[in-house]
C-alpha positions in Angstrom: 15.2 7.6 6.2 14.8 7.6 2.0 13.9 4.9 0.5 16.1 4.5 -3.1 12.7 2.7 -4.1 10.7 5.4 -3.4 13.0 7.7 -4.5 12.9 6.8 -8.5 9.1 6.9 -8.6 5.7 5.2 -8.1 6.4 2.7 -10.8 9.8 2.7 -11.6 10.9 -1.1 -12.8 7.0 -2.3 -12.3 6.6 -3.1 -16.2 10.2 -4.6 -16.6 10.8 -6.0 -13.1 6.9 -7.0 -11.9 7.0 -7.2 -8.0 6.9 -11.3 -7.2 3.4 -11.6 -4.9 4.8 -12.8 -1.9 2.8 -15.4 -1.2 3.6 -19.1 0.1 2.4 -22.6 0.1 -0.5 -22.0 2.4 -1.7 -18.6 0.4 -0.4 -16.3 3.2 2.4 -13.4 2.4 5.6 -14.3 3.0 5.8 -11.8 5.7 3.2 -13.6 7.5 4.9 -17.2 7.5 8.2 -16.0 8.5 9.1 -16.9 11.9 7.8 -13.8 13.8 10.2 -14.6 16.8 12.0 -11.5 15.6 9.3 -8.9 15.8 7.9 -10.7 19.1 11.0 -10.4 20.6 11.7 -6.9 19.7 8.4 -5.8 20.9 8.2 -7.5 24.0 11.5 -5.7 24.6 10.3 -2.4 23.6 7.2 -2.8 25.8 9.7 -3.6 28.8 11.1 -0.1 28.2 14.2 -0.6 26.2 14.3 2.1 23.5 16.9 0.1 21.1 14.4 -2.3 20.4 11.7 -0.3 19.4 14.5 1.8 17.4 15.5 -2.3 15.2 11.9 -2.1 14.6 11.7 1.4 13.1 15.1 0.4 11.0 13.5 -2.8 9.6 10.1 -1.1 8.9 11.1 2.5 7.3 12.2 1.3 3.8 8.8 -0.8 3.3 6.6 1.7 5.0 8.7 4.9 3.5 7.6 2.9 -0.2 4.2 2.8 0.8 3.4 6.5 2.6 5.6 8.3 -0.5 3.4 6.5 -3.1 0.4 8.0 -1.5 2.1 11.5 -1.4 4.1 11.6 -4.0 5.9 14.1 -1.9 9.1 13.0 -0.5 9.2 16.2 2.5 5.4 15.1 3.4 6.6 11.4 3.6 9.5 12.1 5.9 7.1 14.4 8.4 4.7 11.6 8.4 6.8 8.7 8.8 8.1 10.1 12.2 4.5 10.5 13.0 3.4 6.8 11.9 6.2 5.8 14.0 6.0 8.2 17.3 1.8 7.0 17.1 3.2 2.9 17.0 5.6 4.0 19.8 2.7 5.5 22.1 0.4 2.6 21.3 2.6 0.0 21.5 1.3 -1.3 25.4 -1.9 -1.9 23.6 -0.5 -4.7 21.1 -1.4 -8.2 21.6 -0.2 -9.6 18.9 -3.7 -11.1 17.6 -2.4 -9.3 14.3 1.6 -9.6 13.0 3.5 -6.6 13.9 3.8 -6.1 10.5 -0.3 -6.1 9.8 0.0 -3.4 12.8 2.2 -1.2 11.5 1.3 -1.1 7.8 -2.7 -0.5 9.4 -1.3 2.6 10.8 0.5 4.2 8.3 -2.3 3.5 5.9 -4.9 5.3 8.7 -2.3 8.5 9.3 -1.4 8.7 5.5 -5.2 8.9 4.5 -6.1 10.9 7.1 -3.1 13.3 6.0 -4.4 13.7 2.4 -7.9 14.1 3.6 -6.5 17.3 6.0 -4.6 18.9 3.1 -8.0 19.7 1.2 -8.3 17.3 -1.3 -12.0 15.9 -1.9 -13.4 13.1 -4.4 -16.9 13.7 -5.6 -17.4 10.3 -6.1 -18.8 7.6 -3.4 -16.4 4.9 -2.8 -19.1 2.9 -0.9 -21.4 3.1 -4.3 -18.2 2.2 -6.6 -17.7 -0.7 -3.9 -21.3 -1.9 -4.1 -21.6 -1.9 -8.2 -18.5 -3.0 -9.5 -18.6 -6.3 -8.0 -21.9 -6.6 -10.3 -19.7 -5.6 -13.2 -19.6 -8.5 -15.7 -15.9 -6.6 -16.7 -14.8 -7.6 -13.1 -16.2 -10.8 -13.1 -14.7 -11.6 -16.0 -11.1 -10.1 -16.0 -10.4 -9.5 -12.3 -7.4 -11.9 -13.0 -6.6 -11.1 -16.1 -4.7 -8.5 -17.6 -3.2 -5.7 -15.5 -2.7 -2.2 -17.3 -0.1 -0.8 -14.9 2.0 -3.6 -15.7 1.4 -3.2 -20.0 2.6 0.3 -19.6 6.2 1.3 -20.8 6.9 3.2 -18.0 10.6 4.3 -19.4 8.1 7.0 -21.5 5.2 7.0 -19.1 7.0 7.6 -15.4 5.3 11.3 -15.0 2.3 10.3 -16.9 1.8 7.2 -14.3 2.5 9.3 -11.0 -0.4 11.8 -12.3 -2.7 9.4 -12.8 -2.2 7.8 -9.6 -2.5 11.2 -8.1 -6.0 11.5 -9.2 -7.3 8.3 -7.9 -9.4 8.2 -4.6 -7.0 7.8 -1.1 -8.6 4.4 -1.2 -7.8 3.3 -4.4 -4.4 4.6 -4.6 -3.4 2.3 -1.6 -4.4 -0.5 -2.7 -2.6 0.1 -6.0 0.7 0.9 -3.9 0.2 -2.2 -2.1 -0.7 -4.9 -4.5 1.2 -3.6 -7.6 4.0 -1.5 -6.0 5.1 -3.4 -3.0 3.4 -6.9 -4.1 1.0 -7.6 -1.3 -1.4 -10.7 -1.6 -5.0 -9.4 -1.3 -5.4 -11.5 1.8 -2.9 -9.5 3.5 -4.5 -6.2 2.1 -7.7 -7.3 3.2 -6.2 -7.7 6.6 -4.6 -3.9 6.9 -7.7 -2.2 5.6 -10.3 -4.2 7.8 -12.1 -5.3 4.2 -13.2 -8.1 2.7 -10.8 -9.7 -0.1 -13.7 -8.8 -2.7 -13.7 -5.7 -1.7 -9.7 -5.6 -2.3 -10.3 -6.8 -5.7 -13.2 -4.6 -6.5 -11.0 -1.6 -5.5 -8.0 -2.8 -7.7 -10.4 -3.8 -10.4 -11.7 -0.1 -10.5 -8.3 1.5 -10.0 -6.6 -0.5 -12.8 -9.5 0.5 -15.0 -9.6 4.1 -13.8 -5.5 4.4 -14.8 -6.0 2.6 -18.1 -8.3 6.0 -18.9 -6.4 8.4 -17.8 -3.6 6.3 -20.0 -5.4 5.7 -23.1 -3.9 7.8 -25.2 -0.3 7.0 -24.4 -1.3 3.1 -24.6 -2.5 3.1 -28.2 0.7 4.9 -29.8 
């Protein structure tokens, strides 16, 4: 179930190969204005009790979703246990979809829910309030001013900075490290971020705006040589 993305590294080709925002004509992912005949179809099927559906799901999903759990791990053994969980959980709950969200939306909400809730069970606590960072950096005239602009992740030369990169990222919040892995890894619009959290776009950006500044810290020092 590894992902060859995941595999090289949080940020491996971000700086020289930025991910393309998938985003169409009407502002929504590309994911979203495919045709979702596909998914509908497969879990209609899997809700009618047929097995090989659910498993064309779980073959279509794992790359994507492998990307995403590993880059809030950073362990590739922790990402494999908790994949089959993320999947086993959609597999259970799978009667209860209605479609009033893409199955992708669906899925991507529940490995972001069981990957956060992982870290949080393996001990590891941030003394700072993600509700107060929430509430005062939209104030921020920085953010205000440069919430478009520049993106540090992306300026880095991540041939010479790969390790340095994945330890900074390790030492963001839960929170801001998936929004990170989403935008800037995986190339999500924040519309479609906004919709897997259950957050307001602002708050998307907010979180980004703090995480990118937060890494360009911990990266000073390797920026300026």
């Amino acid at each position: 179930m590894a992902s060859t993305t995941a595999s090289t590294g949080i940020f491996t080709d971000l700086h020289s190969n930025p991910p393309a925002k998938l985003v169409g004509a009407s502002g929504k992912s590309m994911e979203e204005e495919r045709p979702l005949t596909e998914d509908a179809e497969l879990v209609a099927r899997t809700q009618a009790g047929d097995p090989d559906a659910f498993s064309d799901l779980v073959k279509k999903y794992s790359p994507r979703l492998y990307s995403l759990v590993y880059n809030m791990t950073s362990n590739h053994e922790d990402t494999n246990d908790l994949l089959q969980d993320i999947f086993a959980k959609a597999y259970r709950s799978i009667q209860g979809f209605r479609g009033k969200s893409s199955f992708y939306t669906w899925m991507h909400s529940i490995a972001v829910n069981m990957s956060i809730n992982f870290l949080k069970k393996r001990g590891r606590r941030y003394s700072l309030s993600l509700d107060d960072v929430d509430a005062n950096i939209q104030n921020d005239k920085e953010f205000i001013d440069v919430t478009t602009g520049t993106n540090p992740v992306r300026e880095a030369d991540l041939g010479e900075l790969q390790q340095r990169l994945n330890e900074a990222m390790m030492k963001l919040s839960y929170e801001h490290r998936i929004v990170v892995t989403m935008f800037d890894i995986q190339g999500m619009p924040h519309a479609e971020i906004s919709k897997i959290l259950g957050v307001s776009e602002g708050t998307v950006r907010s979180r980004l705006f703090y995480a990118h500044r937060q890494l360009q810290n911990y990266l000073e020092e390797f920026r300026s040589k």
